[in-house]
C-alpha positions as CSV (number, residue, x, y, z in Angstrom):
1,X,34.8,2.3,-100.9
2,X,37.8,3.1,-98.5
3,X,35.7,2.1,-95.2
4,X,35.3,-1.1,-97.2
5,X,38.6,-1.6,-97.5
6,X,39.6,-1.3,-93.7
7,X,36.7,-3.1,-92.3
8,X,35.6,-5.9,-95.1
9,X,38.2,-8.7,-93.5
10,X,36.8,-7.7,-89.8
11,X,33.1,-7.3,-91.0
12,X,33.3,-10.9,-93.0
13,X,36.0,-12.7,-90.5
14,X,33.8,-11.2,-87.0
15,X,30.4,-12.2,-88.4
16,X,31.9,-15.9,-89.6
17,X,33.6,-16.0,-85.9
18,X,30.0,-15.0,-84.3
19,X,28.5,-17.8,-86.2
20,X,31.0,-20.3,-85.2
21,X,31.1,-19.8,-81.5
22,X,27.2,-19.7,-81.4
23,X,27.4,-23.3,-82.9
24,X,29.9,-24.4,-81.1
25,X,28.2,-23.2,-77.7
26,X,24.8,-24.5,-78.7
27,X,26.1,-27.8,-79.9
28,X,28.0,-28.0,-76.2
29,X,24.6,-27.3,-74.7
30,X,23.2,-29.8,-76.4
31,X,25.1,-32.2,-76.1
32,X,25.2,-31.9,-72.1
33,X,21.8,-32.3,-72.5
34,X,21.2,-35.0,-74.1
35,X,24.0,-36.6,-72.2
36,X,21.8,-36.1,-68.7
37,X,18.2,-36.8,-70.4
38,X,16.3,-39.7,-69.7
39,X,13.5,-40.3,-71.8
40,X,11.2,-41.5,-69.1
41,X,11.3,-37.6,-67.6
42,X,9.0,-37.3,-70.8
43,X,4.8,-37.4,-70.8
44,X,4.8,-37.8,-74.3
45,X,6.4,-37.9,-77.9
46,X,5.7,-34.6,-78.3
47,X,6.8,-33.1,-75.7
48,X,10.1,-35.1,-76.5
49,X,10.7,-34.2,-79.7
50,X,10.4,-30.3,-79.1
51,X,12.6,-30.5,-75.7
52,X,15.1,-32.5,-77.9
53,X,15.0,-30.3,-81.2
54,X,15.4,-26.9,-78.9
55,X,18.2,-25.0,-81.3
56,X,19.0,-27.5,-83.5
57,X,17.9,-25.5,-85.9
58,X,19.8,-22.5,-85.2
59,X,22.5,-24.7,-85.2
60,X,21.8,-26.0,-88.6
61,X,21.1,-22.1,-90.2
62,X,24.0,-21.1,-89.0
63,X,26.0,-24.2,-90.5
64,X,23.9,-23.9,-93.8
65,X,24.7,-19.8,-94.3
66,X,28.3,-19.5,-92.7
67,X,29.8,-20.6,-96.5
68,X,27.1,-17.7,-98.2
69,X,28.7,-15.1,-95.6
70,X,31.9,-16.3,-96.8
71,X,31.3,-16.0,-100.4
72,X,29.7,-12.4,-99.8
73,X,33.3,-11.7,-98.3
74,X,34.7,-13.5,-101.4
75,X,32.9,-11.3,-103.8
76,X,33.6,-8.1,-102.0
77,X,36.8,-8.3,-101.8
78,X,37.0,-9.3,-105.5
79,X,35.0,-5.8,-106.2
80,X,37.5,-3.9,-103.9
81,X,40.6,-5.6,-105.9
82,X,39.1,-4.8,-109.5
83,X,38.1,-0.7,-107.7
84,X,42.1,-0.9,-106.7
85,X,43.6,-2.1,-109.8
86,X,41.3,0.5,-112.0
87,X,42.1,3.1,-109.5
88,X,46.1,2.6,-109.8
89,X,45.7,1.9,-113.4
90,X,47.9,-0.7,-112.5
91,X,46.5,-3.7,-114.6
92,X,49.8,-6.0,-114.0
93,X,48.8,-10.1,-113.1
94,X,50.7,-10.1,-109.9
95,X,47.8,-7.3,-108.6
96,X,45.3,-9.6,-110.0
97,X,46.4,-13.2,-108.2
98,X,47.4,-11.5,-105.4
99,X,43.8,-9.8,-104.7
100,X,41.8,-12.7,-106.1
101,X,44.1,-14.9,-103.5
102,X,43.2,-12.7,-100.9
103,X,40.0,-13.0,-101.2
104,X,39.3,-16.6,-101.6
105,X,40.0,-16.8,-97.7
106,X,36.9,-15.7,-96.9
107,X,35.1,-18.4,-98.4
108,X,37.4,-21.0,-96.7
109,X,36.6,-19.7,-93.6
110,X,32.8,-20.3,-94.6
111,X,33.4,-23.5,-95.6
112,X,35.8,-23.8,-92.1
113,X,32.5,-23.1,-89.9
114,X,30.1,-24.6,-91.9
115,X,31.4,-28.4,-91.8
116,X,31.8,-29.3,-88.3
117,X,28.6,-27.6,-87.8
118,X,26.7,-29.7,-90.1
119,X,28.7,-32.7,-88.8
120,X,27.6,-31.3,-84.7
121,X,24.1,-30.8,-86.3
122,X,23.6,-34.3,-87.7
123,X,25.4,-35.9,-84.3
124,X,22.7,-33.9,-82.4
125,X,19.8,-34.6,-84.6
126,X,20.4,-38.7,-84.5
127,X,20.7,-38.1,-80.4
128,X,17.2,-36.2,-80.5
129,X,16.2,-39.1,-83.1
130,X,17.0,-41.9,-80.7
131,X,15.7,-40.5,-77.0
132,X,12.3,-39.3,-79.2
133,X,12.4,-43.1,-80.0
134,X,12.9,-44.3,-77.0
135,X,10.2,-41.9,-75.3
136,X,7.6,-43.3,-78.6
137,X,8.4,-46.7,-77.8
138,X,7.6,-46.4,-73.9
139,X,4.4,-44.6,-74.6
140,X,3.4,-47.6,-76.8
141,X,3.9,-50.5,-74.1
């Protein structure tokens, strides 16, 4: 339980960080793609719609698990603060806020990573939406 101690915050904080940069970079991709596609570059629907849907959904797992890695962290650290308290025999509420306090800020950051990345997934999706479209409604005329 000691390693736990020392690397939980890092574990938690460096996975939750990962996760973020990946959307982030992804989403920038993206969106300098979609900002330099025409839709007439495509043969057909299809091929539109899986040019325009590359790593959206990466994107959107990401989004959709950062708050779960942040709860693990949450719940972990709440373990570590009970194991502390028992060990220490110190059962005083100060101990107990301050650990339970502590360890809420893992699932904040969670929630931090998963909200603009569903917002950047959405944005993306409705840009692959509309050039798909577009693409569809050329291949109809």
């Amino acid at each position: 339980m000691h390693w736990l101690i020392h690397w939980l915050d890092p574990l938690i904080f460096g996975t939750l960080g990962t996760m973020g940069f990946i959307v982030l970079w992804l989403s920038l991709e993206r969106w300098l793609y979609f900002r330099s596609t025409d839709p007439d570059r495509f043969d057909s629907p299809e091929a539109a719609r899986i040019e325009t849907t590359r790593n959206l959904t990466l994107i959107a797992s990401l989004a959709a698990n950062a708050p779960y890695v942040g709860l693990l962290g949450t719940v972990l650290a709440i373990m570590l603060t009970f194991w502390q308290i028992g060990e220490a025999g110190n059962l005083s509420t100060q101990a107990i806020m301050l650990g339970l306090a502590m360890a809420l800020k893992a699932t904040a950051a969670g929630i931090l990573v998963a909200i603009p990345g569903t917002l950047l997934y959405n944005v993306l999706l409705r840009k692959a939406e509309v050039i798909q479209l577009q693409v569809q409604a050329r291949a109809q005329n």
